[in-house]
PyMOL Python script that loads the backbone (N, CA, C, O; Angstrom):
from pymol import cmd

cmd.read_pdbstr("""\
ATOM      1  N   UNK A   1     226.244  69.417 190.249  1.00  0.00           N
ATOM      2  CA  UNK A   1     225.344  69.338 189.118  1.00  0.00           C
ATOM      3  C   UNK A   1     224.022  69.989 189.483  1.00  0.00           C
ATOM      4  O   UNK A   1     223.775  70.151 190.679  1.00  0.00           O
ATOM      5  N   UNK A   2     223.498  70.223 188.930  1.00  0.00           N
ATOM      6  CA  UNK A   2     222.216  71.076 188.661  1.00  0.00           C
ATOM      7  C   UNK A   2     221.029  70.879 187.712  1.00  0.00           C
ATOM      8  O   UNK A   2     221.064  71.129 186.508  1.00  0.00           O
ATOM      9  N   UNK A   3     219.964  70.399 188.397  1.00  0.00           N
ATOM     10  CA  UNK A   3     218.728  69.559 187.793  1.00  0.00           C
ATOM     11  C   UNK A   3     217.843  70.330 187.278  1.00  0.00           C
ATOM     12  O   UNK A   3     217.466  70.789 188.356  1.00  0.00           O
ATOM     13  N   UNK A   4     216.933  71.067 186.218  1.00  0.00           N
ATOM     14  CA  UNK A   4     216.251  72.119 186.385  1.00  0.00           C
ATOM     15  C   UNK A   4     214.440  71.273 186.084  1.00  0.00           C
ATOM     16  O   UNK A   4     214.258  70.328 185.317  1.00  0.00           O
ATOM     17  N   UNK A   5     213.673  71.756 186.676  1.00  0.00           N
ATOM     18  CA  UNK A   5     212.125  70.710 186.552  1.00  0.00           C
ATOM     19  C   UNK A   5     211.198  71.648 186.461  1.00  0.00           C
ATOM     20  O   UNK A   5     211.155  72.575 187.271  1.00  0.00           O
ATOM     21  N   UNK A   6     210.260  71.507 185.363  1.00  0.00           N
ATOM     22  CA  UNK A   6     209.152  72.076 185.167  1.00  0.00           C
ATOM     23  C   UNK A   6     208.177  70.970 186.021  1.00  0.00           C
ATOM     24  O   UNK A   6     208.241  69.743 185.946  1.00  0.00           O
ATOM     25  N   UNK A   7     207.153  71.876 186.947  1.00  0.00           N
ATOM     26  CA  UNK A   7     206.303  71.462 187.534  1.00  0.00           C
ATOM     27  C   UNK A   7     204.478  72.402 187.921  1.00  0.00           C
ATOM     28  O   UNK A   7     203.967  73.376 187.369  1.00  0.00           O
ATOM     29  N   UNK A   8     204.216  71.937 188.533  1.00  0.00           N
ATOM     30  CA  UNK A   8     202.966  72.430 188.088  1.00  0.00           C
ATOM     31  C   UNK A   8     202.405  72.940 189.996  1.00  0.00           C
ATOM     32  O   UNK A   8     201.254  73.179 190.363  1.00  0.00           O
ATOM     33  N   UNK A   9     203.407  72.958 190.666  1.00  0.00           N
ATOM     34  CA  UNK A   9     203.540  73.842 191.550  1.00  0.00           C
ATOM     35  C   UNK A   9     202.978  75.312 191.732  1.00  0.00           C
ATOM     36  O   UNK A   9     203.633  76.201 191.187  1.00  0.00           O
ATOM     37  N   UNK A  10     202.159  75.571 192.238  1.00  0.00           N
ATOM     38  CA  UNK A  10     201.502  76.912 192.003  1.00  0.00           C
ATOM     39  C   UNK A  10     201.602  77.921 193.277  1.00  0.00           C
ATOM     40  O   UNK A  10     201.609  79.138 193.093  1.00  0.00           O
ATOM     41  N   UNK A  11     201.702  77.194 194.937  1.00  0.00           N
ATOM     42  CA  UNK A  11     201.480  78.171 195.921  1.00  0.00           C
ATOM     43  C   UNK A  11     202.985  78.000 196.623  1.00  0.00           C
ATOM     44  O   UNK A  11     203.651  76.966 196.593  1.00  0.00           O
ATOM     45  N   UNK A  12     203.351  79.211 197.238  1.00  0.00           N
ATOM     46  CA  UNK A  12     204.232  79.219 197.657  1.00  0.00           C
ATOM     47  C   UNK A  12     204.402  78.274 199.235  1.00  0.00           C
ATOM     48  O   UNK A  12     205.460  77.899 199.740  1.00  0.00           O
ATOM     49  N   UNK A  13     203.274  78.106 199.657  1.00  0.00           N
ATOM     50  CA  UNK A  13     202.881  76.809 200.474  1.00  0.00           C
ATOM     51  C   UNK A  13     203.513  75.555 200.082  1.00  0.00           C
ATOM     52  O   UNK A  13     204.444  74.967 200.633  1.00  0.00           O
ATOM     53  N   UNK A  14     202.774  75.209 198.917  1.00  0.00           N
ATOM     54  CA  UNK A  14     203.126  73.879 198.414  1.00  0.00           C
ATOM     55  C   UNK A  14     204.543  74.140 198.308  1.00  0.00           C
ATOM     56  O   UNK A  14     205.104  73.411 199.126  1.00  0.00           O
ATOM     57  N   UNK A  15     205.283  74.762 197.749  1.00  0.00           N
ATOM     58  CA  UNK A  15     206.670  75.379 197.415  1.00  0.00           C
ATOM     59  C   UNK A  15     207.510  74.628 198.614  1.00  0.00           C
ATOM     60  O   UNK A  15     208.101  73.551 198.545  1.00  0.00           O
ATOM     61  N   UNK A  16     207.366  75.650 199.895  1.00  0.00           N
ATOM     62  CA  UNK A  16     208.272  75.190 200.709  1.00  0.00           C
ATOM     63  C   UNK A  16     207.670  73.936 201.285  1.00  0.00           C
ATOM     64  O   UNK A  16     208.554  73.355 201.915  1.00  0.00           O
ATOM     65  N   UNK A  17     206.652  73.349 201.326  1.00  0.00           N
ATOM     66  CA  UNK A  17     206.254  72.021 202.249  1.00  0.00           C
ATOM     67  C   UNK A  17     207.399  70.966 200.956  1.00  0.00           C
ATOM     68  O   UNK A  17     208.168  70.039 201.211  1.00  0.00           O
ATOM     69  N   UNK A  18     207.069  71.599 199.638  1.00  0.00           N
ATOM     70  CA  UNK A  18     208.483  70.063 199.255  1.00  0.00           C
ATOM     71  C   UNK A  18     209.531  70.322 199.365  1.00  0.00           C
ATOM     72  O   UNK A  18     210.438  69.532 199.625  1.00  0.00           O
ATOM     73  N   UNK A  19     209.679  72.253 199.074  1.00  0.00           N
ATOM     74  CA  UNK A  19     211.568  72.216 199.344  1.00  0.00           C
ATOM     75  C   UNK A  19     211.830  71.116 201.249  1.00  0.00           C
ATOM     76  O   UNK A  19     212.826  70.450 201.528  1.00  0.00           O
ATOM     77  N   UNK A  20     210.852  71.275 201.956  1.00  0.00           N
ATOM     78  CA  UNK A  20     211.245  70.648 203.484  1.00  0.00           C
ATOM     79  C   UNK A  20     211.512  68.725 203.187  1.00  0.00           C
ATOM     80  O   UNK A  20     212.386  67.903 203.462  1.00  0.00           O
ATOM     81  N   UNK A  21     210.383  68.727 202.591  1.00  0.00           N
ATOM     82  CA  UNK A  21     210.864  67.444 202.232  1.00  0.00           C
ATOM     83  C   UNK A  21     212.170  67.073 201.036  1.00  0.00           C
ATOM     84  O   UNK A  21     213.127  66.457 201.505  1.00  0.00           O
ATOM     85  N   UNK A  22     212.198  67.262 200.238  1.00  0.00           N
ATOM     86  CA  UNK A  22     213.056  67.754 199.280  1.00  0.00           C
ATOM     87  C   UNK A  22     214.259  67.304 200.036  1.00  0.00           C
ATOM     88  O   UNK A  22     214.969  66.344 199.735  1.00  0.00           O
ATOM     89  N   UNK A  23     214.463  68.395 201.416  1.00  0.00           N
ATOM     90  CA  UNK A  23     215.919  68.456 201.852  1.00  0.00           C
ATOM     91  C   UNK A  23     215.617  67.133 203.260  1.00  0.00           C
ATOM     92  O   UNK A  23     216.770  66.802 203.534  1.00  0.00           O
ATOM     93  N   UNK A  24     214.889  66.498 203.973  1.00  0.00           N
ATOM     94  CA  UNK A  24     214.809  65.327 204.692  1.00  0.00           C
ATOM     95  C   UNK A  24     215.105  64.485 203.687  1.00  0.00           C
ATOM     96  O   UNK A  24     216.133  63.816 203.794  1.00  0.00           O
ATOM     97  N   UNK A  25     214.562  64.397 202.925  1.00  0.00           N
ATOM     98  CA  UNK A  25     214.873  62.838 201.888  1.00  0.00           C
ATOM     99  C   UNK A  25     216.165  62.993 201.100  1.00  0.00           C
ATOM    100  O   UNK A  25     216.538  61.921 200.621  1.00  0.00           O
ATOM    101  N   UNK A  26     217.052  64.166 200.799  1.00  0.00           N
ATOM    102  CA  UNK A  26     218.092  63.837 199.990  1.00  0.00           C
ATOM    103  C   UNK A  26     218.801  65.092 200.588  1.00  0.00           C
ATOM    104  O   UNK A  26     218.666  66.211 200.093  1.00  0.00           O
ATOM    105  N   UNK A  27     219.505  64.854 201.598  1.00  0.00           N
ATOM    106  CA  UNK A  27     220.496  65.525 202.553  1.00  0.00           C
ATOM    107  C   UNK A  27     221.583  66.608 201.352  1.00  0.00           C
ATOM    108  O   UNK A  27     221.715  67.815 201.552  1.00  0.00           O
ATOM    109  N   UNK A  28     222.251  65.882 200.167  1.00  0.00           N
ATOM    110  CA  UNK A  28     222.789  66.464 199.457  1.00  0.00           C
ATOM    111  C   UNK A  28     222.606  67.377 198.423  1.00  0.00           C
ATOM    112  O   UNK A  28     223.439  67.757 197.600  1.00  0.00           O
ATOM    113  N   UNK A  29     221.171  67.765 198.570  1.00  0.00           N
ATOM    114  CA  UNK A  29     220.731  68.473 197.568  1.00  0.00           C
ATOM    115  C   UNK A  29     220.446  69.898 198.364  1.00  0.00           C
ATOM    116  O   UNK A  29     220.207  69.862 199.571  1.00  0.00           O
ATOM    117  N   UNK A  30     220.480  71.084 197.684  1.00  0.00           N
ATOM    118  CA  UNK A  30     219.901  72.405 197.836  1.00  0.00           C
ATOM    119  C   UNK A  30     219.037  72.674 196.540  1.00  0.00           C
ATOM    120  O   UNK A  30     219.546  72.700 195.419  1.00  0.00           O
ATOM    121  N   UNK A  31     217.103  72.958 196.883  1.00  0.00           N
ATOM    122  CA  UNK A  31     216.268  73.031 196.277  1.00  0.00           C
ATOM    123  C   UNK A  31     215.784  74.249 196.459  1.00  0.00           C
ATOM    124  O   UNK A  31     216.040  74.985 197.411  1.00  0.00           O
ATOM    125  N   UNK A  32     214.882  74.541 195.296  1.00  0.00           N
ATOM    126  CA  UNK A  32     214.568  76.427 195.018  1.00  0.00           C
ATOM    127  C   UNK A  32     213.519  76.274 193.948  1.00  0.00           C
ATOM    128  O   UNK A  32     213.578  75.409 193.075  1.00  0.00           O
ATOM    129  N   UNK A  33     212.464  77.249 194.078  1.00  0.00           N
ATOM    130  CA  UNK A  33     211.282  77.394 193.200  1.00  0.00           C
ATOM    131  C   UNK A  33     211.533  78.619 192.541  1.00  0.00           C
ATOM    132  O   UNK A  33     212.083  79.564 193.107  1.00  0.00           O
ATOM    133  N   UNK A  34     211.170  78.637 191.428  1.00  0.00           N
ATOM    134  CA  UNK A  34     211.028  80.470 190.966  1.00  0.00           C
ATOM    135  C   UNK A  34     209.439  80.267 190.389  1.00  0.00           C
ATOM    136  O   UNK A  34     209.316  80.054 189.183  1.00  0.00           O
ATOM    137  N   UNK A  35     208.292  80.327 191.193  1.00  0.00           N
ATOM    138  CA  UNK A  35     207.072  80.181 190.904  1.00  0.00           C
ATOM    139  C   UNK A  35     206.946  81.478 189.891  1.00  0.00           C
ATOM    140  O   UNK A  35     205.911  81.449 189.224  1.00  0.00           O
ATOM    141  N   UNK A  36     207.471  82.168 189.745  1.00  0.00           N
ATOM    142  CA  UNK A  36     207.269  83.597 188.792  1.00  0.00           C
ATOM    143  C   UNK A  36     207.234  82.842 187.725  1.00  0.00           C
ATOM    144  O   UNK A  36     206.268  82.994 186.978  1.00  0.00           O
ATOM    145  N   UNK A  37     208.406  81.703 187.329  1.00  0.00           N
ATOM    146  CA  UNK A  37     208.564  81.266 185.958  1.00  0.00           C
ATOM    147  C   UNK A  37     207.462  80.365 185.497  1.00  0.00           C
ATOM    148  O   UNK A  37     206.968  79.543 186.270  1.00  0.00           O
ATOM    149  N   UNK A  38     207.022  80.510 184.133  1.00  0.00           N
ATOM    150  CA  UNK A  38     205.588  79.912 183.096  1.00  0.00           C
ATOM    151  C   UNK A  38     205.391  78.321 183.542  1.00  0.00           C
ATOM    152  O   UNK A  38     204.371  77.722 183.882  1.00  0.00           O
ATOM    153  N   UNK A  39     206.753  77.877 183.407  1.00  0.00           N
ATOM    154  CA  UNK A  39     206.867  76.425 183.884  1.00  0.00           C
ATOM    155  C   UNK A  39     207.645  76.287 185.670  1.00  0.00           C
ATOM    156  O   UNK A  39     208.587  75.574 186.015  1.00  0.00           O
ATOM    157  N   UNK A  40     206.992  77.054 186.334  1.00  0.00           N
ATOM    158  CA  UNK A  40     206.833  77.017 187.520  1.00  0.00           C
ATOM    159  C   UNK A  40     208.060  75.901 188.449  1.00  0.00           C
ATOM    160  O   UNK A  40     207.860  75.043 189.309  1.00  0.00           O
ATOM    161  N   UNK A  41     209.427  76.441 187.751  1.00  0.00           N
ATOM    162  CA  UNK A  41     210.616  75.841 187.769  1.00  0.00           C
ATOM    163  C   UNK A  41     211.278  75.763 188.788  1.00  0.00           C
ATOM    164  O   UNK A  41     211.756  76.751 189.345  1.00  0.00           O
ATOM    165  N   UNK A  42     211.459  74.147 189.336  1.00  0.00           N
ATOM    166  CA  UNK A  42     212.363  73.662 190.736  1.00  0.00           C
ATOM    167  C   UNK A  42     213.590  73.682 189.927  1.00  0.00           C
ATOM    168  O   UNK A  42     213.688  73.555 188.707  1.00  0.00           O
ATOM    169  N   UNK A  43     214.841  73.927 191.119  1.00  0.00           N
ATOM    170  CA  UNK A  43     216.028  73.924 190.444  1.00  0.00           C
ATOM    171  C   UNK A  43     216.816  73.272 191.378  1.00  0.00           C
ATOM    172  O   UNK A  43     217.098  73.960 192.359  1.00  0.00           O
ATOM    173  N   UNK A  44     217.281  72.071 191.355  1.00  0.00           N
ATOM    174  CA  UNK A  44     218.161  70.968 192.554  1.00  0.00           C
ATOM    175  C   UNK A  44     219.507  71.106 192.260  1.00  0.00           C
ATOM    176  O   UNK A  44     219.730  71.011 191.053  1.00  0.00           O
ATOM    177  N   UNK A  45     220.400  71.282 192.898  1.00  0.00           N
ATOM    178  CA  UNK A  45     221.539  71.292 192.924  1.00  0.00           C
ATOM    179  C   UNK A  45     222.110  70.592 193.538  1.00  0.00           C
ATOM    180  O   UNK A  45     222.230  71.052 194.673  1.00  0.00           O
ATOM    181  N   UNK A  46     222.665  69.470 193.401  1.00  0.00           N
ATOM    182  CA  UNK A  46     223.603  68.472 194.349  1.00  0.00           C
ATOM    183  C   UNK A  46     225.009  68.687 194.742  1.00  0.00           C
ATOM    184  O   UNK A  46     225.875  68.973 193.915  1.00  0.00           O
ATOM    185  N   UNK A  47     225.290  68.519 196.296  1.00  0.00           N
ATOM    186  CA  UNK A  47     226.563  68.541 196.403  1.00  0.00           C
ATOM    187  C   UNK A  47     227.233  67.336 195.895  1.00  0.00           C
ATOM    188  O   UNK A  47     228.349  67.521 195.411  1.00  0.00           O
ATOM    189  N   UNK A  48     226.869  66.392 195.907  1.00  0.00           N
ATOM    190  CA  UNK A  48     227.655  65.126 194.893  1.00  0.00           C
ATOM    191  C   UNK A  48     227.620  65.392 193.753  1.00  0.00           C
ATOM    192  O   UNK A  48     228.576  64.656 193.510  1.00  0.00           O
ATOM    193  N   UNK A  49     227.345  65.840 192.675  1.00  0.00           N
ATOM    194  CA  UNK A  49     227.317  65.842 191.331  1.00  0.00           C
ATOM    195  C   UNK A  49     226.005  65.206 190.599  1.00  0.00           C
ATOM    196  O   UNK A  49     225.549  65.497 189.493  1.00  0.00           O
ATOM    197  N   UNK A  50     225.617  64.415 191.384  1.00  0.00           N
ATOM    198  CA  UNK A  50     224.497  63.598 190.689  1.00  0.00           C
ATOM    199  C   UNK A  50     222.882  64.040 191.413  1.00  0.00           C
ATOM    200  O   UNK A  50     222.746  63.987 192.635  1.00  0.00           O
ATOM    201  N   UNK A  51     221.874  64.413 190.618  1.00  0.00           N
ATOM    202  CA  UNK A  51     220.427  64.273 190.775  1.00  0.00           C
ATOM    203  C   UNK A  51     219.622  63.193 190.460  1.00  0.00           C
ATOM    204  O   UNK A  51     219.134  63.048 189.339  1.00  0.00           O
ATOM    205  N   UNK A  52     219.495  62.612 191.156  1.00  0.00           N
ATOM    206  CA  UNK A  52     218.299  61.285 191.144  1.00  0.00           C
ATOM    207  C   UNK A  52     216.719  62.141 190.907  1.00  0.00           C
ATOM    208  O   UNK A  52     215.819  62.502 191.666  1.00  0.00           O
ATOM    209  N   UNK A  53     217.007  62.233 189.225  1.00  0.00           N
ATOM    210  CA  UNK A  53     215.619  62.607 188.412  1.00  0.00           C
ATOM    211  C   UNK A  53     214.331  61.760 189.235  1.00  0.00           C
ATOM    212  O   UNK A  53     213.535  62.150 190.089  1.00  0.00           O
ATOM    213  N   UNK A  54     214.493  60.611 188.654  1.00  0.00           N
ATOM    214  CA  UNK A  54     213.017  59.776 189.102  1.00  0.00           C
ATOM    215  C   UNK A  54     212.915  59.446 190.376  1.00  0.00           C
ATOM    216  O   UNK A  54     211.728  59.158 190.532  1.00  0.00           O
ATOM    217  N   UNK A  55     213.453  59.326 191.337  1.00  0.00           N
ATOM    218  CA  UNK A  55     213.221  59.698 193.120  1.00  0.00           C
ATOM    219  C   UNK A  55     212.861  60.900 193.249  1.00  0.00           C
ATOM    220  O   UNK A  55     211.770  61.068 193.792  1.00  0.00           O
ATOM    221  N   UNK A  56     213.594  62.061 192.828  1.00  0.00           N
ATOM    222  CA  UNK A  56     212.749  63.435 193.140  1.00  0.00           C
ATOM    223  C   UNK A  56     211.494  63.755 192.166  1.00  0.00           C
ATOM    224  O   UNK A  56     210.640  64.617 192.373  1.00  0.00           O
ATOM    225  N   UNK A  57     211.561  62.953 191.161  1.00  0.00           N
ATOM    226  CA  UNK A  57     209.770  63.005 190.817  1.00  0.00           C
ATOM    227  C   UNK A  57     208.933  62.407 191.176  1.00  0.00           C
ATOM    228  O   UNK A  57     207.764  62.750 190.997  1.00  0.00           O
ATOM    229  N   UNK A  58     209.240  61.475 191.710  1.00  0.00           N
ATOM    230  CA  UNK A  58     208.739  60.317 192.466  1.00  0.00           C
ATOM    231  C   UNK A  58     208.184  61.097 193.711  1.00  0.00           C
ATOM    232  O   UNK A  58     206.969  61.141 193.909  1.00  0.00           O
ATOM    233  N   UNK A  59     209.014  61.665 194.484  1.00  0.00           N
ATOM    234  CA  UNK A  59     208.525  62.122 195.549  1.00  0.00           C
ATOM    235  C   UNK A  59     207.549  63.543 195.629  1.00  0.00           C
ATOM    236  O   UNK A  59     206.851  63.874 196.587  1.00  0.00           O
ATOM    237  N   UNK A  60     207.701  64.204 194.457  1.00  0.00           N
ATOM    238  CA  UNK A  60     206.842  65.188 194.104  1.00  0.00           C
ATOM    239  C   UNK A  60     205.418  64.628 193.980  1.00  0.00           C
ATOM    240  O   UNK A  60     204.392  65.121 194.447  1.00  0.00           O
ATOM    241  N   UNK A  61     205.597  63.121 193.018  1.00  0.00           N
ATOM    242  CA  UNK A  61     203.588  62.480 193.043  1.00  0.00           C
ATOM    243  C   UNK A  61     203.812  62.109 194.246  1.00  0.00           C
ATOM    244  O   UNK A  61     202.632  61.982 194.575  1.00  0.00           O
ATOM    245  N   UNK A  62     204.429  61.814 195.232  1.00  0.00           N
ATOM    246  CA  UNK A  62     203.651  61.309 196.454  1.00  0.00           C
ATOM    247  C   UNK A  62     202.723  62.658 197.121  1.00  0.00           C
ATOM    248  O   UNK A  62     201.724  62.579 197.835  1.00  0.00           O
ATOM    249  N   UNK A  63     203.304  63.679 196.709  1.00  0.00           N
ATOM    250  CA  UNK A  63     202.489  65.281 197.523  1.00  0.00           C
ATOM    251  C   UNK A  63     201.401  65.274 196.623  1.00  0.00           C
ATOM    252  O   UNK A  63     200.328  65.598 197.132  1.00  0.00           O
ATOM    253  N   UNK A  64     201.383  64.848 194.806  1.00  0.00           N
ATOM    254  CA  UNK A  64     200.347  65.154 193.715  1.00  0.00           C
ATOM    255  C   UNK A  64     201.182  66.188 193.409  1.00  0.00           C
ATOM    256  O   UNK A  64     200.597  67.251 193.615  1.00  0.00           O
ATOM    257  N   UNK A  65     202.267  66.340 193.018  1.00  0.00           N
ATOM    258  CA  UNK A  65     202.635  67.395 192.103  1.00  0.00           C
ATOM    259  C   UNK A  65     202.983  66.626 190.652  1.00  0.00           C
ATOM    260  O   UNK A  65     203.149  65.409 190.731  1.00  0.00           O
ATOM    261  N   UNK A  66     203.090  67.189 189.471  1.00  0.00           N
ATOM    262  CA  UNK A  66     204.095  66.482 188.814  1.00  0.00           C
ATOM    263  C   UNK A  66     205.328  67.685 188.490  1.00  0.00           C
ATOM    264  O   UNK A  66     205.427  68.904 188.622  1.00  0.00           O
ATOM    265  N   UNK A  67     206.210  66.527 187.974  1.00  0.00           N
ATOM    266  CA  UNK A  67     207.564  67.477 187.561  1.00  0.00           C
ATOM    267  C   UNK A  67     208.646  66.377 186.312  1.00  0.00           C
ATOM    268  O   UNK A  67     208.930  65.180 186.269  1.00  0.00           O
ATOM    269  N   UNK A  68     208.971  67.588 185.452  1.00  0.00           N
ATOM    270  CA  UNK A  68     209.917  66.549 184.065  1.00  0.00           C
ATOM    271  C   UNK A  68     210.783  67.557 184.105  1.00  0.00           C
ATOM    272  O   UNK A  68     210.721  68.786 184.132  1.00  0.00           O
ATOM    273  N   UNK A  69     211.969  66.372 184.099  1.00  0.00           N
ATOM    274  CA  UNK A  69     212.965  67.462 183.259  1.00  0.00           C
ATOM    275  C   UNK A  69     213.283  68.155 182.622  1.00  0.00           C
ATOM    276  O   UNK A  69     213.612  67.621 181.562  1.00  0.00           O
ATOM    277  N   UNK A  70     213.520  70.130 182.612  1.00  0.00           N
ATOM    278  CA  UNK A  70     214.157  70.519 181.760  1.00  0.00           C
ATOM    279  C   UNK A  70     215.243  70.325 180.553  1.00  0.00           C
ATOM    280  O   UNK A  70     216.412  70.528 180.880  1.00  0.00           O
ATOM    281  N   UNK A  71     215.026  70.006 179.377  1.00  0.00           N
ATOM    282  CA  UNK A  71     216.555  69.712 178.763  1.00  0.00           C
ATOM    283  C   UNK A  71     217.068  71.030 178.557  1.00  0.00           C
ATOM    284  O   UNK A  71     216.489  72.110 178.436  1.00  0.00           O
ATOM    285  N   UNK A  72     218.294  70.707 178.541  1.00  0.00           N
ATOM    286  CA  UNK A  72     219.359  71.789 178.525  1.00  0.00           C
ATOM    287  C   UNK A  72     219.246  72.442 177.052  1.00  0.00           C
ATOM    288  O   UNK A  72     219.053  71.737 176.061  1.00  0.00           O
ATOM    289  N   UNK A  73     219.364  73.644 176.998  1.00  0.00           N
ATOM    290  CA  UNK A  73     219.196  74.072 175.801  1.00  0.00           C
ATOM    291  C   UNK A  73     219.952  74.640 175.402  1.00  0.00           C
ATOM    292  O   UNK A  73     219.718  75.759 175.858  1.00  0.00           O
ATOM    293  N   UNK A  74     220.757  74.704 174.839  1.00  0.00           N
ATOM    294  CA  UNK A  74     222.094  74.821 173.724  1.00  0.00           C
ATOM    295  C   UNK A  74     221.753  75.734 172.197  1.00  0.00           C
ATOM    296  O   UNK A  74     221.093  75.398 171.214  1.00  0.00           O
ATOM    297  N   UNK A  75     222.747  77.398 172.596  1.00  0.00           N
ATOM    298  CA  UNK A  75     221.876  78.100 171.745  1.00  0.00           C
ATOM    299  C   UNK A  75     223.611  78.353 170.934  1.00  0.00           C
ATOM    300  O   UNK A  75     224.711  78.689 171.373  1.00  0.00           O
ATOM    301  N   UNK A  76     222.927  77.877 169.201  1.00  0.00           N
ATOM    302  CA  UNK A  76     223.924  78.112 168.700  1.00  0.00           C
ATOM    303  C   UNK A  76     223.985  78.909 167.377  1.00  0.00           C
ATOM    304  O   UNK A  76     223.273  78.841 166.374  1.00  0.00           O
ATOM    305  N   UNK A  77     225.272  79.845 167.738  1.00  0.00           N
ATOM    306  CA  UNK A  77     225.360  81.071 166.732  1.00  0.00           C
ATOM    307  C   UNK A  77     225.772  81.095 165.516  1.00  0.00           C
ATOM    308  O   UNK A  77     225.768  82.151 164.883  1.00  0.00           O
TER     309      UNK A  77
END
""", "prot")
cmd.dss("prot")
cmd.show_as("cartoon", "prot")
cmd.util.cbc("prot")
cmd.orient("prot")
């Protein structure tokens, strides 16, 4: 599964100091920034299937970041 989070992440510093934590605190996840994007978008991918939303936002305010879930957006023709 695949989590997508608008956050307010700005330096590529800050970037990798949470992807490091990111991956100590939740072994099953692979995390990624695309700071290029407007909403400065983390993208978690779990090898279990499941993303624990409010622990990984949780742990973003412990640095002072914030971050909300992307909803999925469903484009229909």
């Amino acid at each position: 599964m695949v989590e997508v989070f608008k956050t307010n992440v700005e330096s590529v510093d800050h970037a990798q100091l949470l992807i490091a934590e990111i991956h100590k605190n939740f072994g099953a996840y692979a995390a990624n920034f695309d700071l290029t994007d407007c909403d400065k978008v983390l993208r978690i991918q779990s090898k279990t299937g499941i993303v624990d939303c409010n622990e990984l936002i949780s742990l973003l305010r412990k640095f002072g970041f914030n971050a909300e879930v992307l909803p999925d957006e469903i484009v229909s023709h």
